[in-house]
PyMOL Python script that loads the backbone (N, CA, C, O; Angstrom):
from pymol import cmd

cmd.read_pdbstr("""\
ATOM      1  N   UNK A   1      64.310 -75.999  19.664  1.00  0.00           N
ATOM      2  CA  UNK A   1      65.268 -75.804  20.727  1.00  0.00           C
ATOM      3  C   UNK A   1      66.328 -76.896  20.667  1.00  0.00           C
ATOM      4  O   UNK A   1      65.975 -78.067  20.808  1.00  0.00           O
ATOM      5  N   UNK A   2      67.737 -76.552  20.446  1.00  0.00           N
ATOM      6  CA  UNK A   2      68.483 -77.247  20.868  1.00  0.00           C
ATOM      7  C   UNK A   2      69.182 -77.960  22.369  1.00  0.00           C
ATOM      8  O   UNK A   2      70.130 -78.742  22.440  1.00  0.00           O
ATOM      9  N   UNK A   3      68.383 -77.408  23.443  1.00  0.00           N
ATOM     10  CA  UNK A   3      69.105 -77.764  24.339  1.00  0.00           C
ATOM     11  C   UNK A   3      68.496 -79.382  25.223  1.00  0.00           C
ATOM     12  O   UNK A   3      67.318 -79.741  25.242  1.00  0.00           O
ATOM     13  N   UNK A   4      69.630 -80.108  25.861  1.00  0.00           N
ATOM     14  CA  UNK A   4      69.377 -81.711  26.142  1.00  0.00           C
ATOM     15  C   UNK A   4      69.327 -81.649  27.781  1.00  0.00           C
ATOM     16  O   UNK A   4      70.094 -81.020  28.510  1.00  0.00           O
ATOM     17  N   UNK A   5      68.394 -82.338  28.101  1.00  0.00           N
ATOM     18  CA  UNK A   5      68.440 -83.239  29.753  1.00  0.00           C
ATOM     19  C   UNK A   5      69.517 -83.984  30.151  1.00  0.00           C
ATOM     20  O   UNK A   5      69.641 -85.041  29.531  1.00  0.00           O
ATOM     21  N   UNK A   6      70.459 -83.721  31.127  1.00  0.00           N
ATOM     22  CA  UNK A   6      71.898 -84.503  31.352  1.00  0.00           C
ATOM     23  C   UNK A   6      71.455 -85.375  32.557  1.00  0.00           C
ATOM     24  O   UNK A   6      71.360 -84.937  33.704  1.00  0.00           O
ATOM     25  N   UNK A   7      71.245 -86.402  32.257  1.00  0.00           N
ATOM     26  CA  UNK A   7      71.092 -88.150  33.307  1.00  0.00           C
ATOM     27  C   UNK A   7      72.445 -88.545  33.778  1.00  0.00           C
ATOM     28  O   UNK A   7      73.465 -88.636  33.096  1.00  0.00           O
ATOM     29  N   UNK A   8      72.266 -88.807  35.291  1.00  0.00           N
ATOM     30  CA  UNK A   8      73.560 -89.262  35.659  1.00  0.00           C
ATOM     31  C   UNK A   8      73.378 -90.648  35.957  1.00  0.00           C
ATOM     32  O   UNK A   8      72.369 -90.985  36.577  1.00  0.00           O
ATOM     33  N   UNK A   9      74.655 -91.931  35.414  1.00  0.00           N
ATOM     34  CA  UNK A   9      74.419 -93.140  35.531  1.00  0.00           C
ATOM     35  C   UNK A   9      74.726 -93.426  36.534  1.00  0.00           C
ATOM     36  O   UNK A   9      75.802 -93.155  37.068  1.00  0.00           O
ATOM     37  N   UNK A  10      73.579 -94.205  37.111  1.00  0.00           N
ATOM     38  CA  UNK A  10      73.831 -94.910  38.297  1.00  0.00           C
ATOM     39  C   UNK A  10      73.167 -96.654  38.812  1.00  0.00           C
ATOM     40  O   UNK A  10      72.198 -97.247  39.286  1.00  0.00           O
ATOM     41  N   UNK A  11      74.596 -96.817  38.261  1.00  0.00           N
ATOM     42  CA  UNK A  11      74.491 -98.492  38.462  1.00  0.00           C
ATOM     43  C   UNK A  11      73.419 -98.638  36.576  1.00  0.00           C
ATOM     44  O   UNK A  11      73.610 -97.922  35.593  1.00  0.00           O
ATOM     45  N   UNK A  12      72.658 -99.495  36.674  1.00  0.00           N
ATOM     46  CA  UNK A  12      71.705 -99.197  35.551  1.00  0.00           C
ATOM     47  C   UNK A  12      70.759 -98.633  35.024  1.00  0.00           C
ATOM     48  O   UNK A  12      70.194 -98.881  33.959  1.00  0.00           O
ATOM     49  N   UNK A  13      70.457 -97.361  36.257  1.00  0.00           N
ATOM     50  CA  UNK A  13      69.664 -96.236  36.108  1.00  0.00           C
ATOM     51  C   UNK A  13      70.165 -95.186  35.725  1.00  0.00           C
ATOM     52  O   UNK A  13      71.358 -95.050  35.997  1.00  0.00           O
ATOM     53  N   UNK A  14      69.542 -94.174  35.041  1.00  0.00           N
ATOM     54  CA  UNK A  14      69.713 -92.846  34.713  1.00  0.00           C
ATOM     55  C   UNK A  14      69.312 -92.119  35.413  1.00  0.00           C
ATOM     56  O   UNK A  14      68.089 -92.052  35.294  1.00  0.00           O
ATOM     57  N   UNK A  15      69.911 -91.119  36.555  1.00  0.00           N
ATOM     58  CA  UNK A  15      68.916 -89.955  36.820  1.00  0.00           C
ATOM     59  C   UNK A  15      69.061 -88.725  36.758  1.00  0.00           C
ATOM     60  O   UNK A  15      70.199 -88.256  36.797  1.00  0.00           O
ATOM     61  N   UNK A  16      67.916 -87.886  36.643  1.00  0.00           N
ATOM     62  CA  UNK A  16      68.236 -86.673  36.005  1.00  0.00           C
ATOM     63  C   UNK A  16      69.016 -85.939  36.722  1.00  0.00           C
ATOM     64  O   UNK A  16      69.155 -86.254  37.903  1.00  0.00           O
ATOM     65  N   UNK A  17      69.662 -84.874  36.239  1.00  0.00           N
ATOM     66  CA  UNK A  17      70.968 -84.422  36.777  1.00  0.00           C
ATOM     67  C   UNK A  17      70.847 -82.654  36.498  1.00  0.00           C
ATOM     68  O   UNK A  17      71.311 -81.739  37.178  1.00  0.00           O
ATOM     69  N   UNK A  18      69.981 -82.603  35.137  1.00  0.00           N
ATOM     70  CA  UNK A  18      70.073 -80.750  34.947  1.00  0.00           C
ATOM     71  C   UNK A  18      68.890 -81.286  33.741  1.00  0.00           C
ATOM     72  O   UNK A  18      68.804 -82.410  33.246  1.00  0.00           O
ATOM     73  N   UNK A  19      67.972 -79.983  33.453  1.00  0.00           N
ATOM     74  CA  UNK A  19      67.526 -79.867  32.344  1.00  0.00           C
ATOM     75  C   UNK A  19      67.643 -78.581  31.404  1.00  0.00           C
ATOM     76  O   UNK A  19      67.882 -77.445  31.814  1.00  0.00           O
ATOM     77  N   UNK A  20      67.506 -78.821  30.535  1.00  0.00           N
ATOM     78  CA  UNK A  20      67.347 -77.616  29.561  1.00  0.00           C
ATOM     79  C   UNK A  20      68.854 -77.243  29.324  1.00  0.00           C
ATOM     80  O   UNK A  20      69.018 -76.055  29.047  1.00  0.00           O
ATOM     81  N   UNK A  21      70.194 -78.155  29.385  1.00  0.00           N
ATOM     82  CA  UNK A  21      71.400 -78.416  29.054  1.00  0.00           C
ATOM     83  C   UNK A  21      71.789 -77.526  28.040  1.00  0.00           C
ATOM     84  O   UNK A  21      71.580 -78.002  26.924  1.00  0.00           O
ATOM     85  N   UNK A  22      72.473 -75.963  28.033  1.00  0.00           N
ATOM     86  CA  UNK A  22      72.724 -75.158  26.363  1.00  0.00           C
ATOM     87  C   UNK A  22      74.661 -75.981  26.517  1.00  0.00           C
ATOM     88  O   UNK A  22      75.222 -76.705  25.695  1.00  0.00           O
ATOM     89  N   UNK A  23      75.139 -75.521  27.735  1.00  0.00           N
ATOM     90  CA  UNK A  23      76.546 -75.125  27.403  1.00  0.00           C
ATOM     91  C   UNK A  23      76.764 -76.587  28.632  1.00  0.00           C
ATOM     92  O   UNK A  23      76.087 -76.900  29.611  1.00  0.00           O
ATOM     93  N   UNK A  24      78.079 -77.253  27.991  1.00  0.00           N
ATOM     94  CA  UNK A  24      78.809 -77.690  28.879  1.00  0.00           C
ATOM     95  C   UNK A  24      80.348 -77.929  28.392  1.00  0.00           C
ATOM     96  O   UNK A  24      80.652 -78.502  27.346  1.00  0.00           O
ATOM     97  N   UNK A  25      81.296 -77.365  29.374  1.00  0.00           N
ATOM     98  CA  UNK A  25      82.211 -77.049  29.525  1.00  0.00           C
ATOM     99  C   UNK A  25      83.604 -77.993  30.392  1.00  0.00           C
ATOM    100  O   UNK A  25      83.889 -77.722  31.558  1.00  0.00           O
ATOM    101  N   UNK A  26      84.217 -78.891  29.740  1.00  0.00           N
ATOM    102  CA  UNK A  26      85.330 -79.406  30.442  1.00  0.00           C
ATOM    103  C   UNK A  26      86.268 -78.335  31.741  1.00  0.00           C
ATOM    104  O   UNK A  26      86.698 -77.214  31.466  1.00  0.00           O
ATOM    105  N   UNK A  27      86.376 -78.798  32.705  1.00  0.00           N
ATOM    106  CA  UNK A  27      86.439 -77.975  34.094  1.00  0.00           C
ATOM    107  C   UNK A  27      87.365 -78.551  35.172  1.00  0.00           C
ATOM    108  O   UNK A  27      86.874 -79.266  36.045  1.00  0.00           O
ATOM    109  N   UNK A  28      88.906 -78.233  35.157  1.00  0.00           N
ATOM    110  CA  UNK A  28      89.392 -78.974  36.273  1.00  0.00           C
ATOM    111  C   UNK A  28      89.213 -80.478  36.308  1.00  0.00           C
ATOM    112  O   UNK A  28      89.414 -80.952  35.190  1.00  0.00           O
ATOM    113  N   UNK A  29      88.871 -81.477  37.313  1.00  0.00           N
ATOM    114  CA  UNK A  29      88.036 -82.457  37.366  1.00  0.00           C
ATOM    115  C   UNK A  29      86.978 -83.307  36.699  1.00  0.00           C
ATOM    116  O   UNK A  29      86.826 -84.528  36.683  1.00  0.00           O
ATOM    117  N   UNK A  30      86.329 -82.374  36.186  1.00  0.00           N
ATOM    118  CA  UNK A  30      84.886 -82.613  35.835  1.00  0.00           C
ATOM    119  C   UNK A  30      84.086 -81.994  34.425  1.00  0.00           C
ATOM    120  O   UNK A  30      84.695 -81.751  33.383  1.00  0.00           O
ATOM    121  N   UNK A  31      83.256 -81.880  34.528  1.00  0.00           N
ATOM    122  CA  UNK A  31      82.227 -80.864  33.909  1.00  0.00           C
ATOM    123  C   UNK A  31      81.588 -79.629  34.523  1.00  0.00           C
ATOM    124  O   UNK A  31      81.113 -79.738  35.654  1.00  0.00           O
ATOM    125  N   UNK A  32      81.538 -78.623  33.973  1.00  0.00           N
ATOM    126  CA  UNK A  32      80.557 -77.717  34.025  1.00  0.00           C
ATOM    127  C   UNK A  32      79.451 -77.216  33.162  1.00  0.00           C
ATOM    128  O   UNK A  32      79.619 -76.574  32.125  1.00  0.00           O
ATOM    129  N   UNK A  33      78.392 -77.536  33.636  1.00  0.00           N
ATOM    130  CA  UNK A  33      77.036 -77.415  33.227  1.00  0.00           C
ATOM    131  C   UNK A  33      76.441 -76.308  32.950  1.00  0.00           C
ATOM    132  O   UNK A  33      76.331 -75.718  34.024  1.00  0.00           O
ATOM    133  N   UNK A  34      75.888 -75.542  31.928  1.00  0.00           N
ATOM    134  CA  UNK A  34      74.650 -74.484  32.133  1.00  0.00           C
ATOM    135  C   UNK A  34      73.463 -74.907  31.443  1.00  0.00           C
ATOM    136  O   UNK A  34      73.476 -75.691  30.494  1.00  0.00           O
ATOM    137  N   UNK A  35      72.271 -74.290  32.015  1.00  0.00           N
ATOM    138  CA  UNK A  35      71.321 -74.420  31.320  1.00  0.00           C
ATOM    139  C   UNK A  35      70.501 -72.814  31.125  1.00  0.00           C
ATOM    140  O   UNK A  35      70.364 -71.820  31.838  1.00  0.00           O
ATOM    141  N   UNK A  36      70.139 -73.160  29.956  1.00  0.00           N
ATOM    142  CA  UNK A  36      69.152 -71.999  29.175  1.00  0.00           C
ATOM    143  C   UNK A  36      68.806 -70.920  29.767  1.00  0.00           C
ATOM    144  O   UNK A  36      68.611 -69.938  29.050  1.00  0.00           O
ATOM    145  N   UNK A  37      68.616 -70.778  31.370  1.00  0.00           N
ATOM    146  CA  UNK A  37      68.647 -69.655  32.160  1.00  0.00           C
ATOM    147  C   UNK A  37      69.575 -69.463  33.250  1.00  0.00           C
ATOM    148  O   UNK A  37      69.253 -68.871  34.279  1.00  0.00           O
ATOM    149  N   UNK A  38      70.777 -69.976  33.035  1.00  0.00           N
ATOM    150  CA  UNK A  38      72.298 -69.252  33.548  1.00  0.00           C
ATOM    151  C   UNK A  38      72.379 -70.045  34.761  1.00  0.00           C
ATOM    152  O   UNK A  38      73.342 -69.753  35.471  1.00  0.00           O
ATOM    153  N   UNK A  39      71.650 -70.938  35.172  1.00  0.00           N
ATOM    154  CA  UNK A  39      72.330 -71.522  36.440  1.00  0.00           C
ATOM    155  C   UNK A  39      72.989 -72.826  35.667  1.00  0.00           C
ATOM    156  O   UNK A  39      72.638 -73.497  34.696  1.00  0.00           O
ATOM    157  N   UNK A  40      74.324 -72.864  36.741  1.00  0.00           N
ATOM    158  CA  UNK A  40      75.644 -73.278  36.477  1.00  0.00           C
ATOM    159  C   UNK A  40      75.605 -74.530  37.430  1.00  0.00           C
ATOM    160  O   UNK A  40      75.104 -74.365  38.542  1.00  0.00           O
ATOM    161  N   UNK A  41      76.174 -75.970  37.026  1.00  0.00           N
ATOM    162  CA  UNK A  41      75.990 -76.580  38.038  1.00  0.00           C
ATOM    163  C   UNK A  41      77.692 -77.468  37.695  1.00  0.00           C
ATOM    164  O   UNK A  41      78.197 -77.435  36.572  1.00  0.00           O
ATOM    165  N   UNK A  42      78.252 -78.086  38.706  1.00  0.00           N
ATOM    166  CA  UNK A  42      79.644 -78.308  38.257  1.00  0.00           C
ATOM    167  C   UNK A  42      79.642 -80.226  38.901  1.00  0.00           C
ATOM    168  O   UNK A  42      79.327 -80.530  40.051  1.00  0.00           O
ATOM    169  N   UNK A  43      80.061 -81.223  37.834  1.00  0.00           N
ATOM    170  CA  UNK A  43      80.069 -82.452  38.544  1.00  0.00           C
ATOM    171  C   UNK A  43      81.238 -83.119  38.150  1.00  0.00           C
ATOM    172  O   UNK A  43      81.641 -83.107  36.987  1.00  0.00           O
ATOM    173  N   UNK A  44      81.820 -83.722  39.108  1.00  0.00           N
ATOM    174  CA  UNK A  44      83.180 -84.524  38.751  1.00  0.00           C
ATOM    175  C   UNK A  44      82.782 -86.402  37.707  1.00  0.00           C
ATOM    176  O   UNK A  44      82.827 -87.579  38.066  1.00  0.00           O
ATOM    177  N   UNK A  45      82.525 -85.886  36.735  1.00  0.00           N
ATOM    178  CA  UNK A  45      82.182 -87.091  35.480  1.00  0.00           C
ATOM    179  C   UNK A  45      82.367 -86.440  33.985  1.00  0.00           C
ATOM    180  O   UNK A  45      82.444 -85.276  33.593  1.00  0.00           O
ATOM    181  N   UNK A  46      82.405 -87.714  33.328  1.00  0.00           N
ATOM    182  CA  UNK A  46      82.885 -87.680  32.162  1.00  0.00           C
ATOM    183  C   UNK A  46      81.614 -87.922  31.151  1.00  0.00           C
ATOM    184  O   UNK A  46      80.896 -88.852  31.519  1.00  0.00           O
ATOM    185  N   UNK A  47      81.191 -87.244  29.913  1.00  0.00           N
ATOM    186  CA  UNK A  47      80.309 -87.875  29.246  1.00  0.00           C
ATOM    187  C   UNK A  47      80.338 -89.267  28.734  1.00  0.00           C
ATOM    188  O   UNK A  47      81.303 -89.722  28.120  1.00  0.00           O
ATOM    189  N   UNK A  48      79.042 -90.064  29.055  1.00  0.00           N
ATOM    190  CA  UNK A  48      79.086 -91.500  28.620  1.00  0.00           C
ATOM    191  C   UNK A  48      79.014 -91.398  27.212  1.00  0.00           C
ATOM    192  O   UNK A  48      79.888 -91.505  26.352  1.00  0.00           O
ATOM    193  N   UNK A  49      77.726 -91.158  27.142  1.00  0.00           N
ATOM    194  CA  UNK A  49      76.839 -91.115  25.901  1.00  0.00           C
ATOM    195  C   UNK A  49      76.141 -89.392  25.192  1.00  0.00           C
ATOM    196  O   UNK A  49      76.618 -88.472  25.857  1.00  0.00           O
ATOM    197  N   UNK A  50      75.579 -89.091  24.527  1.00  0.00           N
ATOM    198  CA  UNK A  50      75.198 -88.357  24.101  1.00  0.00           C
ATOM    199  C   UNK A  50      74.534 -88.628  22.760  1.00  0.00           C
ATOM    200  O   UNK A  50      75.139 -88.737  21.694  1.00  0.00           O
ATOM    201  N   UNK A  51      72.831 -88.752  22.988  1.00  0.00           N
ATOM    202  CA  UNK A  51      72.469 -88.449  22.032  1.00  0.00           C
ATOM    203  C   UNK A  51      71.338 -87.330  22.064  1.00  0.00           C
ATOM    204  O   UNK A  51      70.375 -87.184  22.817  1.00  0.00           O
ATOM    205  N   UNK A  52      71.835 -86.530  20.886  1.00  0.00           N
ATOM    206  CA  UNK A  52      71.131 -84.797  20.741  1.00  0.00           C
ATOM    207  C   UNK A  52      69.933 -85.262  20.046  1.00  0.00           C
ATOM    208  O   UNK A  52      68.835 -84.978  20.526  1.00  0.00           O
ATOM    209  N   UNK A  53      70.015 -85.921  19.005  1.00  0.00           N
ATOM    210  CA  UNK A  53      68.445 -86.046  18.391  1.00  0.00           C
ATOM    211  C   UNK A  53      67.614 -86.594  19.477  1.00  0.00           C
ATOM    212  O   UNK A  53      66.415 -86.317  19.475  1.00  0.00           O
ATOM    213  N   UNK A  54      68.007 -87.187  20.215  1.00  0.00           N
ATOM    214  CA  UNK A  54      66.417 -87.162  21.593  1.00  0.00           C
ATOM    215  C   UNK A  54      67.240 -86.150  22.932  1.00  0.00           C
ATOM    216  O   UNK A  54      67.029 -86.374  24.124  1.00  0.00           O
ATOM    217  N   UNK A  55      67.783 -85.510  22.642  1.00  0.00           N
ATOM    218  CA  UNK A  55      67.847 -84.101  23.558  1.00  0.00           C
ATOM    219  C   UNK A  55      68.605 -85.110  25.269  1.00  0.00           C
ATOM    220  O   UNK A  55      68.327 -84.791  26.425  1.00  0.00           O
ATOM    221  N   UNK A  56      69.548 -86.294  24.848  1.00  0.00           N
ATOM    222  CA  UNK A  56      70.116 -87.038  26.162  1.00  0.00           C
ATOM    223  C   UNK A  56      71.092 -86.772  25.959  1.00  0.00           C
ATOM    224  O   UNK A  56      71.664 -86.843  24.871  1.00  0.00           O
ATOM    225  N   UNK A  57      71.716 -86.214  27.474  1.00  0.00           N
ATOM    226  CA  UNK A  57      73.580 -86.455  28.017  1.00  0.00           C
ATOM    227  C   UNK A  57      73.564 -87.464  29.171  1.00  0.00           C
ATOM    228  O   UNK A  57      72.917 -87.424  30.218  1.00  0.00           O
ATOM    229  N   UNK A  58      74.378 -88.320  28.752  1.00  0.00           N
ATOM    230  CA  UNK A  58      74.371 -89.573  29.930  1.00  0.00           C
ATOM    231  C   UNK A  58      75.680 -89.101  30.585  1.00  0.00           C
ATOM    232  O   UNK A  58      76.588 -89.022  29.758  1.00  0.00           O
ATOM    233  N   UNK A  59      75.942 -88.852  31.518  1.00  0.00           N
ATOM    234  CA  UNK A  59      77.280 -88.636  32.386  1.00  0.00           C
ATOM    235  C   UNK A  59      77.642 -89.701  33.427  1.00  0.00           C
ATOM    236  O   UNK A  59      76.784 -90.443  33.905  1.00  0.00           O
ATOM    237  N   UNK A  60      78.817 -89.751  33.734  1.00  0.00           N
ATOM    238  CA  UNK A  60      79.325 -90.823  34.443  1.00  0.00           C
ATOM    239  C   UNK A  60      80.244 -90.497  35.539  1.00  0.00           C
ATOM    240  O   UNK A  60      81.376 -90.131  35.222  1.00  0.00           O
ATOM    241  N   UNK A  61      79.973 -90.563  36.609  1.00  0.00           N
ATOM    242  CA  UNK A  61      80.799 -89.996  37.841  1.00  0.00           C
ATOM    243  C   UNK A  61      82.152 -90.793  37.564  1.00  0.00           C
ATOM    244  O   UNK A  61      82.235 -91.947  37.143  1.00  0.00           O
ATOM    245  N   UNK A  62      83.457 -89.706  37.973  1.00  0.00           N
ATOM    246  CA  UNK A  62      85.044 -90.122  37.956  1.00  0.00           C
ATOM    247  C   UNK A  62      85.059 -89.476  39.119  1.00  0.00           C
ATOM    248  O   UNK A  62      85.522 -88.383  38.794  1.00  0.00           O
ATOM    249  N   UNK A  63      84.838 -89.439  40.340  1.00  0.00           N
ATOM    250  CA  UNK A  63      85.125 -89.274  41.483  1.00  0.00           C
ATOM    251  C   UNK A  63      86.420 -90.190  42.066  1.00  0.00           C
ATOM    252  O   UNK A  63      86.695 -91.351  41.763  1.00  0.00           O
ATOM    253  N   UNK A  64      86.957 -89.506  42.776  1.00  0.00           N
ATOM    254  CA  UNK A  64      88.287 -90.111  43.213  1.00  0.00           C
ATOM    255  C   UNK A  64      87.760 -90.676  44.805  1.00  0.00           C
ATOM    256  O   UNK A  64      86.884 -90.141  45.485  1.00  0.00           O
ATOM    257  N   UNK A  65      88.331 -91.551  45.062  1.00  0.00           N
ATOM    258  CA  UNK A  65      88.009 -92.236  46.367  1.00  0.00           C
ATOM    259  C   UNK A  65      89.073 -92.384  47.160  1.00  0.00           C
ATOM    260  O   UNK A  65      88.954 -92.928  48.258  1.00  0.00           O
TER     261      UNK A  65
END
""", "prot")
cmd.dss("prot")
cmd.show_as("cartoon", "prot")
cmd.util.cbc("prot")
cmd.orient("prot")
């Protein structure tokens, strides 16, 4: 299976954010997310990191304040 767990950074933690990651899609603002059985999830961040050989998306909130 190709698909990855997307962790959202926070402060120096990771937390999980979606699993089973197939499709993600640049969106307005943000990202849009799917995973392997069609639910869609949408977050205003940018990918940090990404590594596929251990199945990680690190994302990083760009929220406007």
């Amino acid at each position: 299976m190709c698909e990855a767990n997307a962790y959202l950074k926070d402060g120096e933690n990771e937390v999980l954010f979606m699993e089973s990651v197939d499709i993600i899609e640049p969106y307005e603002n943000g990202l849009k997310l799917m995973d392997i059985f069609g639910k869609q999830m949408f977050i205003q961040a940018r990918i940090k990191d990404m590594t596929l050989l251990n199945h990680r998306i690190i994302l990083e909130r760009t929220d406007i304040k």
